[in-house]
N, CA, C and O atoms as CSV, one atom per row, in Angstrom:
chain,resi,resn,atom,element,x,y,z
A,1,UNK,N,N,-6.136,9.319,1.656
A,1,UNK,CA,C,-5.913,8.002,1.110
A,1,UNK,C,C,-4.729,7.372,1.813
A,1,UNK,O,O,-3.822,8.111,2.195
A,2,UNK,N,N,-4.666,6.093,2.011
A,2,UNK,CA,C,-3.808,5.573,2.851
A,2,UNK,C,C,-3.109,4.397,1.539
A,2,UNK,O,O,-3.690,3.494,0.937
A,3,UNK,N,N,-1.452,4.939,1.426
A,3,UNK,CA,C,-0.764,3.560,0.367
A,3,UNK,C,C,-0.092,3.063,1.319
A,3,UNK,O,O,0.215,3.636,2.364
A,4,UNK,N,N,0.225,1.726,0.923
A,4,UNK,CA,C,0.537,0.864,1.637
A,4,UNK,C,C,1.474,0.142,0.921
A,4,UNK,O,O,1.049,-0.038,-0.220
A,5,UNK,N,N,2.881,-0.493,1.143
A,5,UNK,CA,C,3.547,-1.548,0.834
A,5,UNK,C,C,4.095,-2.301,1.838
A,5,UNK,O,O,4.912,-1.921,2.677
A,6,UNK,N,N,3.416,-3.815,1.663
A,6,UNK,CA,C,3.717,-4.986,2.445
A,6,UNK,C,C,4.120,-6.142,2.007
A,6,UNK,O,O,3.869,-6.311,0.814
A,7,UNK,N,N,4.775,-7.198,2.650
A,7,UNK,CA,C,5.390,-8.279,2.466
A,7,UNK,C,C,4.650,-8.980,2.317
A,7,UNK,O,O,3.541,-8.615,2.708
A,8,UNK,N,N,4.746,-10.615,1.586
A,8,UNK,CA,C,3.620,-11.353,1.491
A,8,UNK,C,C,3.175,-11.929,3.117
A,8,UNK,O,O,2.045,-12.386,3.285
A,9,UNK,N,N,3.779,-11.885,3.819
A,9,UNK,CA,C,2.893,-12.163,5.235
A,9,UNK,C,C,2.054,-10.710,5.852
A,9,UNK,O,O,1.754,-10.600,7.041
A,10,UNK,N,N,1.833,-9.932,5.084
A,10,UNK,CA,C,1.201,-8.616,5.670
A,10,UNK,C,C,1.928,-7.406,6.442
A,10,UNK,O,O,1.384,-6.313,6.599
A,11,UNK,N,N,3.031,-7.677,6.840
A,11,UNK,CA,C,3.568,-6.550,7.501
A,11,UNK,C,C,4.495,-5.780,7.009
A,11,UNK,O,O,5.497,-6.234,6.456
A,12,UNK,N,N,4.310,-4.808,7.127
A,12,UNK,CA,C,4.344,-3.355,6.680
A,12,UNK,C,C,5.767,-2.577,6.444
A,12,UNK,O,O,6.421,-1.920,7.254
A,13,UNK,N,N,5.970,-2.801,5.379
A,13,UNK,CA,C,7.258,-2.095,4.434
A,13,UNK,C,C,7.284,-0.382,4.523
A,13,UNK,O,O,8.288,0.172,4.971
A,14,UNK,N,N,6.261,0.303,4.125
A,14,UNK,CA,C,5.823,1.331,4.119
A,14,UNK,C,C,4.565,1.902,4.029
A,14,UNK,O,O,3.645,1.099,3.870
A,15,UNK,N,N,4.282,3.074,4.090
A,15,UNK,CA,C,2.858,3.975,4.263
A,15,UNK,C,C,3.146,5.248,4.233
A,15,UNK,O,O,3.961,5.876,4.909
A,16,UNK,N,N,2.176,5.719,3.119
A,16,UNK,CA,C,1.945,6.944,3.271
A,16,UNK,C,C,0.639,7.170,2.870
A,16,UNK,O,O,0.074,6.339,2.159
A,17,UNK,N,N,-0.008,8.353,3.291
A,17,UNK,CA,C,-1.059,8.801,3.633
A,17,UNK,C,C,-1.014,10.366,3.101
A,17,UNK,O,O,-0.222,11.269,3.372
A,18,UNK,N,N,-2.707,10.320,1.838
A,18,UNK,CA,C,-2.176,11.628,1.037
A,18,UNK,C,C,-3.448,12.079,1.317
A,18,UNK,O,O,-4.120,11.475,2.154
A,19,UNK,N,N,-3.937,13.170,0.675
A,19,UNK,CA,C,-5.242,13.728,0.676
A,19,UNK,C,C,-5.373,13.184,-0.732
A,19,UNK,O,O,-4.723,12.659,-1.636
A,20,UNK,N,N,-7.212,13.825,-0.233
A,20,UNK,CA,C,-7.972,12.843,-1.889
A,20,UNK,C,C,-7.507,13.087,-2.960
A,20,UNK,O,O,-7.403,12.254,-3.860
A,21,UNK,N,N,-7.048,14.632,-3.052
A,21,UNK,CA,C,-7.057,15.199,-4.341
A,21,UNK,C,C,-5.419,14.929,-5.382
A,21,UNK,O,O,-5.117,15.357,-6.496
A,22,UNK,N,N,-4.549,13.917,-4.262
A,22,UNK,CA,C,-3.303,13.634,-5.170
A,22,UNK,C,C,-4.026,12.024,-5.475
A,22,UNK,O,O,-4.987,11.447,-4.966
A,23,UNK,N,N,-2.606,11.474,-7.049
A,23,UNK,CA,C,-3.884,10.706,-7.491
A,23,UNK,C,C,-2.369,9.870,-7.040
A,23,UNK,O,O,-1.297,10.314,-6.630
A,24,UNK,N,N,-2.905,8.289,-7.366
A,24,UNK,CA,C,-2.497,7.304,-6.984
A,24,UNK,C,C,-1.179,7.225,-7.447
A,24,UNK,O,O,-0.233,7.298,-6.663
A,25,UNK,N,N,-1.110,7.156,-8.027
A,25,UNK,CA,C,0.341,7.031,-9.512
A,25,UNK,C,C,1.424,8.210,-9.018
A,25,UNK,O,O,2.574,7.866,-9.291
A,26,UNK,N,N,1.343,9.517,-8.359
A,26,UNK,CA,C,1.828,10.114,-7.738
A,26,UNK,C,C,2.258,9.905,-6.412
A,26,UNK,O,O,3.473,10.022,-6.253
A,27,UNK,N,N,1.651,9.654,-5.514
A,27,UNK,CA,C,1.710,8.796,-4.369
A,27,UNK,C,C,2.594,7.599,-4.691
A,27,UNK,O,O,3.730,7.658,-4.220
A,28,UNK,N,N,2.424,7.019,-5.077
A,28,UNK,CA,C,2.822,5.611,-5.834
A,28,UNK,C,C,4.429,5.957,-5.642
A,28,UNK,O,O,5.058,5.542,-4.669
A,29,UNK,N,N,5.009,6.756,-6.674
A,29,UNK,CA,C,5.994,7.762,-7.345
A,29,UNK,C,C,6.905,7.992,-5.759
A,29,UNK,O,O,7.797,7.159,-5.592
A,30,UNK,N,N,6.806,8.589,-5.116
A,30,UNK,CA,C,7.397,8.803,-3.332
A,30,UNK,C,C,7.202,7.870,-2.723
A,30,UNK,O,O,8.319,7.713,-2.228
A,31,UNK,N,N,6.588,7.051,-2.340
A,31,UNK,CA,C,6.430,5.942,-1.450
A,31,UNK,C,C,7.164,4.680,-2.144
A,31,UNK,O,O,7.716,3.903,-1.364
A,32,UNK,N,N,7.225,4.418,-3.401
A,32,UNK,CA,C,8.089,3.537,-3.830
A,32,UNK,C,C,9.790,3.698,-3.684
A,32,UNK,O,O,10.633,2.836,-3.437
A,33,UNK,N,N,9.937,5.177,-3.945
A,33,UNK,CA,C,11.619,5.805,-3.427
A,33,UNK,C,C,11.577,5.280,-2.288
A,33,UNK,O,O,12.199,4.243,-2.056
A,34,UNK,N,N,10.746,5.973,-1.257
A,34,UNK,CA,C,11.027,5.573,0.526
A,34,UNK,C,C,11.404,4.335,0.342
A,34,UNK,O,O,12.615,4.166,0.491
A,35,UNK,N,N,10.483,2.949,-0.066
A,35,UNK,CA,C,10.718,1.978,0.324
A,35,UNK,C,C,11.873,0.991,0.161
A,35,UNK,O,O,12.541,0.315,0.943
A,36,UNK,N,N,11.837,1.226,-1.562
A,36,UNK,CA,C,13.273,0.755,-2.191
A,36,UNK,C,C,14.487,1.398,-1.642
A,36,UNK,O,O,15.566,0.807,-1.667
A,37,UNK,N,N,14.326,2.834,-1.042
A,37,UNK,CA,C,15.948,2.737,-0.486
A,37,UNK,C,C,15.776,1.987,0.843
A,37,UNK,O,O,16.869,1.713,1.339
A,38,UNK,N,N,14.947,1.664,1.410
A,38,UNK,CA,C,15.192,1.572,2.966
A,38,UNK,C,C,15.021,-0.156,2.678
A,38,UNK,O,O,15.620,-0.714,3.597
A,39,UNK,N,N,14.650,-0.791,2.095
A,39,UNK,CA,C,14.364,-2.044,1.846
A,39,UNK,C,C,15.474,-2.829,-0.080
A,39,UNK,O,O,14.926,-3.099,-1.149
A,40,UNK,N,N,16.621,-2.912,0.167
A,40,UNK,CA,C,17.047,-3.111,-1.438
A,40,UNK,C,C,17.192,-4.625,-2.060
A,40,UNK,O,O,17.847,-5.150,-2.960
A,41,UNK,N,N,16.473,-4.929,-1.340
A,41,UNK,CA,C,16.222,-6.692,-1.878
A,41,UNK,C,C,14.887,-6.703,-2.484
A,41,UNK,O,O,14.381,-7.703,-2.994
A,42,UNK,N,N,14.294,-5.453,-2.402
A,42,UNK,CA,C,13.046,-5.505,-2.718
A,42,UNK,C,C,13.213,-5.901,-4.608
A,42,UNK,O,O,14.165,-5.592,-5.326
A,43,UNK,N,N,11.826,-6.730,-5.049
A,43,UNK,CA,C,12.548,-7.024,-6.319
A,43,UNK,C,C,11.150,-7.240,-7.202
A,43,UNK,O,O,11.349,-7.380,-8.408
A,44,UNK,N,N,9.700,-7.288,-6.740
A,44,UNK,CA,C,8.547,-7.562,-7.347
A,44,UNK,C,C,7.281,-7.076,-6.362
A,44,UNK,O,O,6.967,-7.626,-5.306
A,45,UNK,N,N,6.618,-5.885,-6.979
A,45,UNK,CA,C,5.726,-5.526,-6.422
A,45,UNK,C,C,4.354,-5.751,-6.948
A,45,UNK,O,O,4.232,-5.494,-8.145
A,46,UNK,N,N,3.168,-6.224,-6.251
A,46,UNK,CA,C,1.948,-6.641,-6.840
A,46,UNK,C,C,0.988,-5.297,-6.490
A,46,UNK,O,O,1.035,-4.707,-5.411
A,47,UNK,N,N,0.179,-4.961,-7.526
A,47,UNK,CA,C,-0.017,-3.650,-7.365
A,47,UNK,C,C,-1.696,-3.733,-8.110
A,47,UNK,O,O,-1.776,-4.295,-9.203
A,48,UNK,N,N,-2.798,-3.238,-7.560
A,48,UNK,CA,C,-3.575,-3.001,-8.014
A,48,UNK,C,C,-4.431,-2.206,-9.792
A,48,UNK,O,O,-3.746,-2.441,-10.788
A,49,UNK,N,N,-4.909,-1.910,-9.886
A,49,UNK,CA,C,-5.597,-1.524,-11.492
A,49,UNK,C,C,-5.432,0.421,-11.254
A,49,UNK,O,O,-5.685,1.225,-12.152
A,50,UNK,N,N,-5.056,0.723,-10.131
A,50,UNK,CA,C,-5.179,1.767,-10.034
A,50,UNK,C,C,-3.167,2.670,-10.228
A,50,UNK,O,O,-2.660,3.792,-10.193
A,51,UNK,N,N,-2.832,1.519,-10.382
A,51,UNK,CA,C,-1.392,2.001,-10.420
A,51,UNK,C,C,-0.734,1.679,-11.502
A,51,UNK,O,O,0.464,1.461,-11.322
A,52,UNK,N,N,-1.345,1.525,-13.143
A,52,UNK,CA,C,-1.197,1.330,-13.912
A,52,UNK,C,C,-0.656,2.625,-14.627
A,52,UNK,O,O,-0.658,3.697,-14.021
A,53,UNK,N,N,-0.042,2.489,-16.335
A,53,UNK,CA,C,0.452,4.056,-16.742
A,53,UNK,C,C,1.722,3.954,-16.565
A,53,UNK,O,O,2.143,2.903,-16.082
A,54,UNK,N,N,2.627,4.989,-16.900
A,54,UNK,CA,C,3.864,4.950,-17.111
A,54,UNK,C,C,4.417,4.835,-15.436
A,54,UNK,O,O,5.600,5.137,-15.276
A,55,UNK,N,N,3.737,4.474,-14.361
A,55,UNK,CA,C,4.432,3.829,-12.958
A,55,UNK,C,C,5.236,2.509,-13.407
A,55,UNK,O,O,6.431,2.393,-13.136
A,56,UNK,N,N,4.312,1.235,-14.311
A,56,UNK,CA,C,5.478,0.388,-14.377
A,56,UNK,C,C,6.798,0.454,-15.303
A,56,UNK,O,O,7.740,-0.336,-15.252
A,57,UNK,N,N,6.666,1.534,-16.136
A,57,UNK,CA,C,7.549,1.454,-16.644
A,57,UNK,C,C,9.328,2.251,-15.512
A,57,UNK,O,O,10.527,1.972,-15.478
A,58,UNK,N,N,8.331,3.357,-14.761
A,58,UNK,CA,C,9.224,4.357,-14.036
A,58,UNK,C,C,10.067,3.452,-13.149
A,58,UNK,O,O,11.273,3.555,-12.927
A,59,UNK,N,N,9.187,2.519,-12.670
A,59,UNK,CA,C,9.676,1.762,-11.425
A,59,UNK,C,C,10.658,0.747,-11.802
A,59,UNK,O,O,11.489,0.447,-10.943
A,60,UNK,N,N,10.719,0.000,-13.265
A,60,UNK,CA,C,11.623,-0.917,-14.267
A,60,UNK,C,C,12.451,-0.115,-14.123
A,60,UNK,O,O,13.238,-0.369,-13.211
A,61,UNK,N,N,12.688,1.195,-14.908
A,61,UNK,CA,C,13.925,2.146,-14.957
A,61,UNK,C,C,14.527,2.904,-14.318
A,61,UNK,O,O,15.615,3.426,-14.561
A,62,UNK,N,N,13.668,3.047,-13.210
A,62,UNK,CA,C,14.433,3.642,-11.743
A,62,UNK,C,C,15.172,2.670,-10.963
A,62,UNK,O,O,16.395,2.555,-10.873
A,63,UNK,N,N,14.118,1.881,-10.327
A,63,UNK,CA,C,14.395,1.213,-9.366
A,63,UNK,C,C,15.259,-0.039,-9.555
A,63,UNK,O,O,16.278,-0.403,-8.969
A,64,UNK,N,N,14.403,-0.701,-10.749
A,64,UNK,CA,C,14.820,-1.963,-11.010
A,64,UNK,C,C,14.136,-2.637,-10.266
A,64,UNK,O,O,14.637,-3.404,-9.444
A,65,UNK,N,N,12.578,-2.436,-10.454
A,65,UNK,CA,C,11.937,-2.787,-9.361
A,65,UNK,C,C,10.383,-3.213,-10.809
A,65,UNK,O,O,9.666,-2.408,-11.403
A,66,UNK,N,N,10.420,-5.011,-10.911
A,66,UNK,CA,C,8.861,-5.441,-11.799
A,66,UNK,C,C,7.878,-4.956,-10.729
A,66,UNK,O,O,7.993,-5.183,-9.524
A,67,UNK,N,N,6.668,-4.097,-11.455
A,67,UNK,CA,C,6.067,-3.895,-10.835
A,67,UNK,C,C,4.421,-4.527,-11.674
A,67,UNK,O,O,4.122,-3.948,-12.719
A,68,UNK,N,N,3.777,-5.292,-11.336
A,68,UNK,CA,C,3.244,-6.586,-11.453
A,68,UNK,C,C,1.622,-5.965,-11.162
A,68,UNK,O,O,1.322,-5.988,-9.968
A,69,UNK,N,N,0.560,-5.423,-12.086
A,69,UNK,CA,C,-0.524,-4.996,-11.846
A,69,UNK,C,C,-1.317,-6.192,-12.295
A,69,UNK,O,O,-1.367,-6.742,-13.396
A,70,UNK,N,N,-2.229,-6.585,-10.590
A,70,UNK,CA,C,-3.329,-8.001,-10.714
A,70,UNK,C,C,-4.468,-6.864,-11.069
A,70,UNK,O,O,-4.684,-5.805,-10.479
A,71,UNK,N,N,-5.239,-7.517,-12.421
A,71,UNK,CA,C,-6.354,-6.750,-12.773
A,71,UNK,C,C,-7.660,-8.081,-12.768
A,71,UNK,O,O,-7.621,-9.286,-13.016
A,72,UNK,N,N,-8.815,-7.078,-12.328
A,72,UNK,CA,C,-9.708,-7.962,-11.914
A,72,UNK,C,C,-10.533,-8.534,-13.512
A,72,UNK,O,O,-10.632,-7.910,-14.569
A,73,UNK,N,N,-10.845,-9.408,-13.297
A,73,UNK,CA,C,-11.570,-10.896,-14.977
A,73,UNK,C,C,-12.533,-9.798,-15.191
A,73,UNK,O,O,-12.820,-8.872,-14.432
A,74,UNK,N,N,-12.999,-10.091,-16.428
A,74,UNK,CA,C,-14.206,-9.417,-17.190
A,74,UNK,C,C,-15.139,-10.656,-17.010
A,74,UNK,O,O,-16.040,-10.672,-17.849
A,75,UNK,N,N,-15.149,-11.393,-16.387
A,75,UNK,CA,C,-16.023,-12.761,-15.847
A,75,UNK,C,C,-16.457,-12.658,-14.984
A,75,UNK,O,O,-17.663,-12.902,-15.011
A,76,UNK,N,N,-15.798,-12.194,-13.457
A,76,UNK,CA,C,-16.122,-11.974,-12.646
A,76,UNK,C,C,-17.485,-11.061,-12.488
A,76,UNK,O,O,-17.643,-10.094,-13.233
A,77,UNK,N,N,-18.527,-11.427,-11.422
A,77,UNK,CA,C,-19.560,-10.356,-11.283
A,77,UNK,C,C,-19.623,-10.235,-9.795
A,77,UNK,O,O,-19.060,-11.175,-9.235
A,78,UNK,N,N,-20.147,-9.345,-8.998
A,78,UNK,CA,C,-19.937,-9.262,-7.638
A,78,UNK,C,C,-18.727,-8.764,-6.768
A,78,UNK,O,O,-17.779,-8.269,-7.379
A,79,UNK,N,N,-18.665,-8.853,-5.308
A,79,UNK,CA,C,-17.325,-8.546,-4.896
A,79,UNK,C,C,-16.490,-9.550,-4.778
A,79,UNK,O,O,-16.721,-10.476,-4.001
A,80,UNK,N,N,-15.085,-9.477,-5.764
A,80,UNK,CA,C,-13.797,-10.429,-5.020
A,80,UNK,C,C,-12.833,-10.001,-4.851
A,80,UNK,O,O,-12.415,-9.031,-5.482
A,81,UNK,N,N,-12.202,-10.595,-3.954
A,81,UNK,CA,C,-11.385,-10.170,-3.516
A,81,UNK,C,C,-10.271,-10.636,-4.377
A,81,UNK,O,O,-10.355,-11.802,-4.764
A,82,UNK,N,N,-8.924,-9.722,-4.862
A,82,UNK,CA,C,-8.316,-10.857,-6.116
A,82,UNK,C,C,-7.350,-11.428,-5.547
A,82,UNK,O,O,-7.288,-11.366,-4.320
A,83,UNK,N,N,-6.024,-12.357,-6.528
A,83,UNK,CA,C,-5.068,-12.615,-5.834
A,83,UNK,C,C,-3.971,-11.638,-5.409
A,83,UNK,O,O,-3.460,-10.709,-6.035
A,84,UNK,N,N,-3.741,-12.113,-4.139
A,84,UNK,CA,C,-2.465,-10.685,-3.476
A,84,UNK,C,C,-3.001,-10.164,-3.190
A,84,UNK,O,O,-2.640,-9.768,-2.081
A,85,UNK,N,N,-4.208,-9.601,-3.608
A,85,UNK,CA,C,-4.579,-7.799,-2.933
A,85,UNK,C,C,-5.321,-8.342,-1.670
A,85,UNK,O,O,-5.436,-7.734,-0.605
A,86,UNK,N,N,-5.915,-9.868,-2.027
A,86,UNK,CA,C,-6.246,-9.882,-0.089
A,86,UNK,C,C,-4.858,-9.929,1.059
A,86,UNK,O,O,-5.087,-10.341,2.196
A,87,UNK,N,N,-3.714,-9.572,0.757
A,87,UNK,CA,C,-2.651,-9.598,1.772
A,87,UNK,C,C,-2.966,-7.927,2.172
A,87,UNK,O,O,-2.744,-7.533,3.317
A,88,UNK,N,N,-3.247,-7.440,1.612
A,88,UNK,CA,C,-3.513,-5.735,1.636
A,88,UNK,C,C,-4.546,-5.420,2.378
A,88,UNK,O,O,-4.493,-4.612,3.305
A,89,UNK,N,N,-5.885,-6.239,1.904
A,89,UNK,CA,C,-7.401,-5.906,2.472
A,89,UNK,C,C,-6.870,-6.726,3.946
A,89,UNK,O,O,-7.110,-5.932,4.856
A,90,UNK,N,N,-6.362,-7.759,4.415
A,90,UNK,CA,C,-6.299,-8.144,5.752
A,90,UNK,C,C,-5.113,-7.345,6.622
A,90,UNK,O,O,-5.296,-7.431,7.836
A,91,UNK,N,N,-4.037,-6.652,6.260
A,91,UNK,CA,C,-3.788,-5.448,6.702
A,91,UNK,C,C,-5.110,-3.924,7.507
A,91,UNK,O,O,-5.395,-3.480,8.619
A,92,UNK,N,N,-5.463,-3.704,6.195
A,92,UNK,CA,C,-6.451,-3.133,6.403
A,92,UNK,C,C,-7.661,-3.295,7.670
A,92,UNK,O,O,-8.122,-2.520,8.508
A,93,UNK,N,N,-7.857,-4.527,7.364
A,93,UNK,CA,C,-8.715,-5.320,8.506
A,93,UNK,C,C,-8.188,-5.257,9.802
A,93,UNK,O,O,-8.816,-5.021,10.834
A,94,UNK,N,N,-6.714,-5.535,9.650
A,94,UNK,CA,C,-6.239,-5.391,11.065
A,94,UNK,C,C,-5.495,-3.742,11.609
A,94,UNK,O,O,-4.700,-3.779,12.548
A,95,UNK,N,N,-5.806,-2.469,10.994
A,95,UNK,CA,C,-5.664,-1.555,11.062
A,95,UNK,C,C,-6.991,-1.053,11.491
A,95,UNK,O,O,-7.081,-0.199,12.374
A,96,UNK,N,N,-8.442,-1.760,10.651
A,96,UNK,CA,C,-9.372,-1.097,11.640
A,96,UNK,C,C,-9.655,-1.641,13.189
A,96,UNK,O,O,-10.263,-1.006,14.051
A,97,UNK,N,N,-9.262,-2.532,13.289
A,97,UNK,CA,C,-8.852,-3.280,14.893
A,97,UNK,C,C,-9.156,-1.829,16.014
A,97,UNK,O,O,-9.918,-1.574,16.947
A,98,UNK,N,N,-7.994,-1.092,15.216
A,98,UNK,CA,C,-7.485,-0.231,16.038
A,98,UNK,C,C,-8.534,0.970,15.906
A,98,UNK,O,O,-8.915,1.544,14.886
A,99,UNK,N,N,-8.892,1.181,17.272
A,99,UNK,CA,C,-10.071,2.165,16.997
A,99,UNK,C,C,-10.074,4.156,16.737
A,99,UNK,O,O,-10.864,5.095,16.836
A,100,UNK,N,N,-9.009,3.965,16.462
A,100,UNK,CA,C,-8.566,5.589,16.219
A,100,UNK,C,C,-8.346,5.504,15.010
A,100,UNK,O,O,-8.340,6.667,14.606
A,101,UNK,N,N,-8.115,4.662,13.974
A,101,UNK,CA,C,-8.103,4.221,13.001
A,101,UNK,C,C,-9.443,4.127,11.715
A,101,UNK,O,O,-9.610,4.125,10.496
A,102,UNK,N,N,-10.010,4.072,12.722
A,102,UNK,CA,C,-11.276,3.661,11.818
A,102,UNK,C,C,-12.087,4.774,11.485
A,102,UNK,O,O,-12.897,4.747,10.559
A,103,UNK,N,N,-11.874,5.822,12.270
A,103,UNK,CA,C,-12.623,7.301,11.665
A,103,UNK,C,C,-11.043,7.829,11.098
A,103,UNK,O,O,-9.925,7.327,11.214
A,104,UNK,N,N,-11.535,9.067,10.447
A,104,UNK,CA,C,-10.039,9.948,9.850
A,104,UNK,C,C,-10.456,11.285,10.940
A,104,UNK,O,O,-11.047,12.351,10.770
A,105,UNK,N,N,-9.739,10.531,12.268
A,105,UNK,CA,C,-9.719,12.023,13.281
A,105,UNK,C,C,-8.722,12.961,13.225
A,105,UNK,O,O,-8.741,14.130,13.610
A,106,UNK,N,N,-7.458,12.045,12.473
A,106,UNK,CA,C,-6.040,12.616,12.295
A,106,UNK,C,C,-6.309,14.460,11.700
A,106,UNK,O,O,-7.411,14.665,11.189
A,107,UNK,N,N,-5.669,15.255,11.757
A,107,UNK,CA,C,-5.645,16.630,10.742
A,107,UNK,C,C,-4.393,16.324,9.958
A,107,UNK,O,O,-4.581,16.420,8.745
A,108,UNK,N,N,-3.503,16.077,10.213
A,108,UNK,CA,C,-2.250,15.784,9.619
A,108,UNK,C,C,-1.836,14.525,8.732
A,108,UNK,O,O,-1.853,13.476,9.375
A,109,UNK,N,N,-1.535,14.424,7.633
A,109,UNK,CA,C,-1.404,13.291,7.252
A,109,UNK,C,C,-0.449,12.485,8.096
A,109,UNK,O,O,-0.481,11.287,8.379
A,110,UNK,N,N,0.500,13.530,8.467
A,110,UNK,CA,C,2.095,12.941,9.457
A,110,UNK,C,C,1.435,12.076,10.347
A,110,UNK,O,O,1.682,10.870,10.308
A,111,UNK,N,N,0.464,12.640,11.304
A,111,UNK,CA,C,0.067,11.636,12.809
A,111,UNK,C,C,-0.719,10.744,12.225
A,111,UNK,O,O,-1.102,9.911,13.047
A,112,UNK,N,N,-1.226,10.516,10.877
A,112,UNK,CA,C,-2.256,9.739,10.530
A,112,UNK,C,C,-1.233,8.407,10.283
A,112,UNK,O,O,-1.373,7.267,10.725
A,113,UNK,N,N,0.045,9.052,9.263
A,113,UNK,CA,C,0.908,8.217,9.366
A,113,UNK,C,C,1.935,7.235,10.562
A,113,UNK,O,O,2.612,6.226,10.364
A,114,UNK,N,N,1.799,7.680,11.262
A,114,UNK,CA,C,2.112,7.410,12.407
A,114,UNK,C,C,1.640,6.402,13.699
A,114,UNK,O,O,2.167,5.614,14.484
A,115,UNK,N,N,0.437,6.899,13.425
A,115,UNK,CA,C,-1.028,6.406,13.981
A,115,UNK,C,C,-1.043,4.577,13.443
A,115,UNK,O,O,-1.197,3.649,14.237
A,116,UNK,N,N,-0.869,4.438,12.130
A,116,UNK,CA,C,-0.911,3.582,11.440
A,116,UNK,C,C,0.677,2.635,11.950
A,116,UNK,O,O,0.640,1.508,12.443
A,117,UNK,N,N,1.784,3.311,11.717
A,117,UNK,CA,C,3.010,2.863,12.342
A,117,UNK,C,C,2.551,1.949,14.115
A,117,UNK,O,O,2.715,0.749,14.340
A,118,UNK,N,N,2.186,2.616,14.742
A,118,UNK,CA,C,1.757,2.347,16.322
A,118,UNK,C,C,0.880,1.148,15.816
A,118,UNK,O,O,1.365,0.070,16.160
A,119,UNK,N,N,0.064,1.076,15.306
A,119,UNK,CA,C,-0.683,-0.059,14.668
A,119,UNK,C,C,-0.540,-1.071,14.625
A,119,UNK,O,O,-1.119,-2.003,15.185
A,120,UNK,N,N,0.516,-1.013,13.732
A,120,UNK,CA,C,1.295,-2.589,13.349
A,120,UNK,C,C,2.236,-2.807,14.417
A,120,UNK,O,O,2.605,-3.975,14.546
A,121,UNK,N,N,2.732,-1.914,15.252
A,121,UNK,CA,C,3.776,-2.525,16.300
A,121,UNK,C,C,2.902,-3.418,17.254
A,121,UNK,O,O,3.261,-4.553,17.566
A,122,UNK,N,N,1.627,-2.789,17.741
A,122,UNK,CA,C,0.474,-3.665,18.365
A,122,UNK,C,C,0.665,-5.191,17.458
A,122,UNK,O,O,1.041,-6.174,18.096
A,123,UNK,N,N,0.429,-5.304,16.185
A,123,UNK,CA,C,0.060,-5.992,15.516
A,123,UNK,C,C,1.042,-6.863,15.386
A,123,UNK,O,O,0.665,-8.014,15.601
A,124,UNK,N,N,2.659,-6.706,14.995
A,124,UNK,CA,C,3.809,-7.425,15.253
A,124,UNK,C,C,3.961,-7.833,16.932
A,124,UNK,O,O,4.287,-8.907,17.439
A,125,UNK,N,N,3.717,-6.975,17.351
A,125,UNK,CA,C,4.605,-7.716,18.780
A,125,UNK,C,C,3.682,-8.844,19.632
A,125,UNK,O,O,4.118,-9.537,20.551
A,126,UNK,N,N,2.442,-8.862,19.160
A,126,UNK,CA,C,1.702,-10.385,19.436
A,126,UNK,C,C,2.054,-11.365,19.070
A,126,UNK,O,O,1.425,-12.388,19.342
């Protein structure tokens, strides 16, 4: 699984990259430390239906960090894309660009992580 935290123009705060069997909210849990120390202006994170549970409360009382879950309408039928999370899916989009990317050839989560890093430098320095 590949987490991701980005700025509202798309580029890339942090990443990490877990196997299937850790669940989101855990992941969530380490990758939010990384980011908030290395980033401390950070101050509102928009976060999917999958990172719900005592994460927003952890992240209020740790970090000092609102953490803001967009959940999709009970109206809605079909695929949409919601608000914010398309800043994520066009990341994504521009990560499969990259064609080593688009299969999971990596063995390591480290080079997978990494892999992804090289990515966005392509992707920034245009």
């Amino acid at each position: 699984k590949r987490h991701v935290v980005v700025d509202t123009l798309g580029l890339l705060l942090g990443v990490m990259v877990t196997s299937a069997d850790v669940g989101d909210r855990a992941a969530a849990h380490i990758l939010l430390d990384q980011v908030t120390t290395a980033h401390h202006r950070l101050a509102l994170v928009w976060a999917d239906g999958g990172y719900t549970g005592s994460l927003v409360e952890h992240c209020l009382a740790t970090f000092a960090l609102v953490l803001a879950i967009i959940k999709r309408s009970d109206n809605v039928k079909g695929f949409v894309v919601l608000p914010k999370r398309w800043i994520v899916e066009r990341l994504f989009a521009h990560l499969m660009r990259t064609r080593r990317l688009v299969r999971d050839f990596e063995r390591r989560t480290s080079s997978a992580e990494a892999m992804i890093y090289w990515s966005m430098v392509l992707l920034m320095t245009r």
